[in-house]
PADREN-288259 format. One record per residue (C-alpha): residue number from 0; chain; x, y, z. Coordinates in steps of 0.001 Angstrom, whole numbers. Example, Ala and Ser with C-alpha at 12.3 -4.5 7.8 and 13.67 -1.06 7.14 Angstrom:
<sites>
<site><num>0</num><cadena>A</cadena><east>12300</east><north>-4500</north><up>7800</up></site>
<site><num>1</num><cadena>A</cadena><east>13670</east><north>-1060</north><up>7140</up></site>
</sites>
This chain:
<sites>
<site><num>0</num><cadena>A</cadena><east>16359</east><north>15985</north><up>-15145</up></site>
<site><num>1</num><cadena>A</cadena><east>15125</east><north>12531</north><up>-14722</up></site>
<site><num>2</num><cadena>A</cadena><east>17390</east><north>9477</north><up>-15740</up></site>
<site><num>3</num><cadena>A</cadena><east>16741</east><north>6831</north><up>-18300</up></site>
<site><num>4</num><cadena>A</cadena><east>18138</east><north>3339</north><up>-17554</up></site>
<site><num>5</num><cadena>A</cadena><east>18136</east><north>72</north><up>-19947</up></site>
<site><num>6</num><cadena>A</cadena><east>15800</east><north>-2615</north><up>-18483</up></site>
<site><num>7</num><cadena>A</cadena><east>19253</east><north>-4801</north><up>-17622</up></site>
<site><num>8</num><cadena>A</cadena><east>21116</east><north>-2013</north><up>-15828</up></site>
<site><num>9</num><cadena>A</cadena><east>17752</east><north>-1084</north><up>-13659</up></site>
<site><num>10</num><cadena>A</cadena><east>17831</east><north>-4752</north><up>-12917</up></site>
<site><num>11</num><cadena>A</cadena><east>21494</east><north>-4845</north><up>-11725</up></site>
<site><num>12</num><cadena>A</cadena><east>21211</east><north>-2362</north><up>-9579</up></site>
<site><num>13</num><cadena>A</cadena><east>17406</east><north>-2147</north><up>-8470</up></site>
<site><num>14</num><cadena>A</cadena><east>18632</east><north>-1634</north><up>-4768</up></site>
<site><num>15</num><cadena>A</cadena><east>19910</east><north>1349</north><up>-5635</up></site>
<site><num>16</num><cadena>A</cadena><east>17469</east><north>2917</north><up>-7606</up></site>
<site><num>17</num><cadena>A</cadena><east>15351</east><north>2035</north><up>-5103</up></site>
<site><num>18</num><cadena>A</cadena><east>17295</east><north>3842</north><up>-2156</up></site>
<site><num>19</num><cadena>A</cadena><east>17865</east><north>7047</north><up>-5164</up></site>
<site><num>20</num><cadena>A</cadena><east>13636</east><north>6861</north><up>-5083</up></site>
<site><num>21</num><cadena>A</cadena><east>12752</east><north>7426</north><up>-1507</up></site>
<site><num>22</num><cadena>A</cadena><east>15708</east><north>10332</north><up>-1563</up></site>
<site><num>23</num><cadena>A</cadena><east>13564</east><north>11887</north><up>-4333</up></site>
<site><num>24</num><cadena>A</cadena><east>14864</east><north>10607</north><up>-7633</up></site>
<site><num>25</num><cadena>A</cadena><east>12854</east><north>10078</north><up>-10655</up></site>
<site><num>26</num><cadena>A</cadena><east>13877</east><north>7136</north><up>-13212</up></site>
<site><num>27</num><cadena>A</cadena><east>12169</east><north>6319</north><up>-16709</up></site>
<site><num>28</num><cadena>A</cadena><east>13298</east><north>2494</north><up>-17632</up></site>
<site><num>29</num><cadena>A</cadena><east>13722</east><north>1737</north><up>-20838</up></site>
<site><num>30</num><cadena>A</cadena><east>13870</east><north>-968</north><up>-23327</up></site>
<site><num>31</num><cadena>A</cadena><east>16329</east><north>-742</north><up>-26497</up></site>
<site><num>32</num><cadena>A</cadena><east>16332</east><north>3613</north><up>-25540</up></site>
<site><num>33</num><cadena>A</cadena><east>12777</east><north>3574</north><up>-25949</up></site>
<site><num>34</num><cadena>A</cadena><east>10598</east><north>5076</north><up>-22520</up></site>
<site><num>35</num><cadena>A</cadena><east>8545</east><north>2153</north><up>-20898</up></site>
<site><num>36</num><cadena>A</cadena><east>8032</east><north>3114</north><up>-17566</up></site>
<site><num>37</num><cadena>A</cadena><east>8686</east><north>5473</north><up>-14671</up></site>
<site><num>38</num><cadena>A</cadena><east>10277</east><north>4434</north><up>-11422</up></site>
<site><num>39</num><cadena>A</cadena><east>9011</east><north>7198</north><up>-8586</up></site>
<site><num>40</num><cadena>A</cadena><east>8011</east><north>7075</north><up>-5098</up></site>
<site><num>41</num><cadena>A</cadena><east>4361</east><north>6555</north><up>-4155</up></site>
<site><num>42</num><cadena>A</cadena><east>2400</east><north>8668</north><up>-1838</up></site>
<site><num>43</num><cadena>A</cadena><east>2302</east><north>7094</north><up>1091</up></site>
<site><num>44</num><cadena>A</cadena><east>-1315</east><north>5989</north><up>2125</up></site>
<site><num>45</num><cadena>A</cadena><east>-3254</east><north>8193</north><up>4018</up></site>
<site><num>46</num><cadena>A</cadena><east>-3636</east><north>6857</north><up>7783</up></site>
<site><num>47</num><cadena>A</cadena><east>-7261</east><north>5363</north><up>8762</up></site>
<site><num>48</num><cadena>A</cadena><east>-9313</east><north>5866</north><up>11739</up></site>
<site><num>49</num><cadena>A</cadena><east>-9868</east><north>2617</north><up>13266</up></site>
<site><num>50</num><cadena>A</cadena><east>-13282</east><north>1188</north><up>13502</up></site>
<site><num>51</num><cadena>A</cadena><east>-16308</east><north>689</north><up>10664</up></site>
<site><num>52</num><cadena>A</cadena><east>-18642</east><north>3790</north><up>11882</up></site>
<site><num>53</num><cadena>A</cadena><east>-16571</east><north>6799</north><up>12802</up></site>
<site><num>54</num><cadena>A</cadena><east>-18101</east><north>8304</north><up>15158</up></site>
<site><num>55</num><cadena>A</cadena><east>-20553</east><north>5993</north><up>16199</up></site>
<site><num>56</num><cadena>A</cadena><east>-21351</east><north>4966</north><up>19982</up></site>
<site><num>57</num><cadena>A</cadena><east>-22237</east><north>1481</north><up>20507</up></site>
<site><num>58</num><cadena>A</cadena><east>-23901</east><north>30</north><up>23500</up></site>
<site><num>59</num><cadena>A</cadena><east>-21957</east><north>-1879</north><up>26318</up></site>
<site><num>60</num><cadena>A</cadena><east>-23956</east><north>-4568</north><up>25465</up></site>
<site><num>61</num><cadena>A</cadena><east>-22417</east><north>-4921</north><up>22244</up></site>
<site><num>62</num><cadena>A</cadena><east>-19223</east><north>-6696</north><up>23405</up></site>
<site><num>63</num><cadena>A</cadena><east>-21429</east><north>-8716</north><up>25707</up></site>
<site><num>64</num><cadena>A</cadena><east>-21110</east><north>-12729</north><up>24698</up></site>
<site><num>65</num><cadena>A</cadena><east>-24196</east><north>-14163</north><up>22894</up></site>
<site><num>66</num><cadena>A</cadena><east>-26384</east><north>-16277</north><up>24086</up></site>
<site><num>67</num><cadena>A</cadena><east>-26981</east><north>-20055</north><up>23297</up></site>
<site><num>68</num><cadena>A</cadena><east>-30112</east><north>-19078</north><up>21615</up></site>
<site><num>69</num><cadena>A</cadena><east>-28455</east><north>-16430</north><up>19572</up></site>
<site><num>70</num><cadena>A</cadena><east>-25760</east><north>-18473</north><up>18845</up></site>
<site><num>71</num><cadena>A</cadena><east>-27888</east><north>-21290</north><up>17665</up></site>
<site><num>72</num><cadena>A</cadena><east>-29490</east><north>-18827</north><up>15236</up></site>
<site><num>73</num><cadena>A</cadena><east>-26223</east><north>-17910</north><up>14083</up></site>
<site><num>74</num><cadena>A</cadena><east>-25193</east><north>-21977</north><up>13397</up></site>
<site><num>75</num><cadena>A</cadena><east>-21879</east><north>-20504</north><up>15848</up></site>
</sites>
């Protein structure tokens, strides 16, 4: 069963509840007995592939400096 806490006692011990979350624990904080919120863990973020175009093969002369001209162009 998930535990209510008062607003002031979630407060107090927030380091706690927090450490009670990531073991699992489920809180609803309340305000004068009355539900306001629930305190749960989030999923944690699904991990990204790096770069903008999986997949994608760019040319060697892609990490090749720019020229003055291209540069210029730029206002680099």
């Amino acid at each position: 069963m998930t535990e209510m806490v008062n607003v002031q006692d979630a407060k107090t011990r927030m380091s706690e509840l927090l450490a009670r979350v990531e073991r699992g624990e489920d809180f609803i904080i309340a305000r004068s007995g009355k539900p306001v919120a629930t305190l749960r863990a989030v999923d944690p973020a699904p991990r990204r592939e790096l770069g903008f175009a999986p997949g994608a093969e760019l040319p060697d002369s892609f990490w090749e400096p720019l020229d003055d001209e291209a540069l210029a162009a730029w206002s680099l």
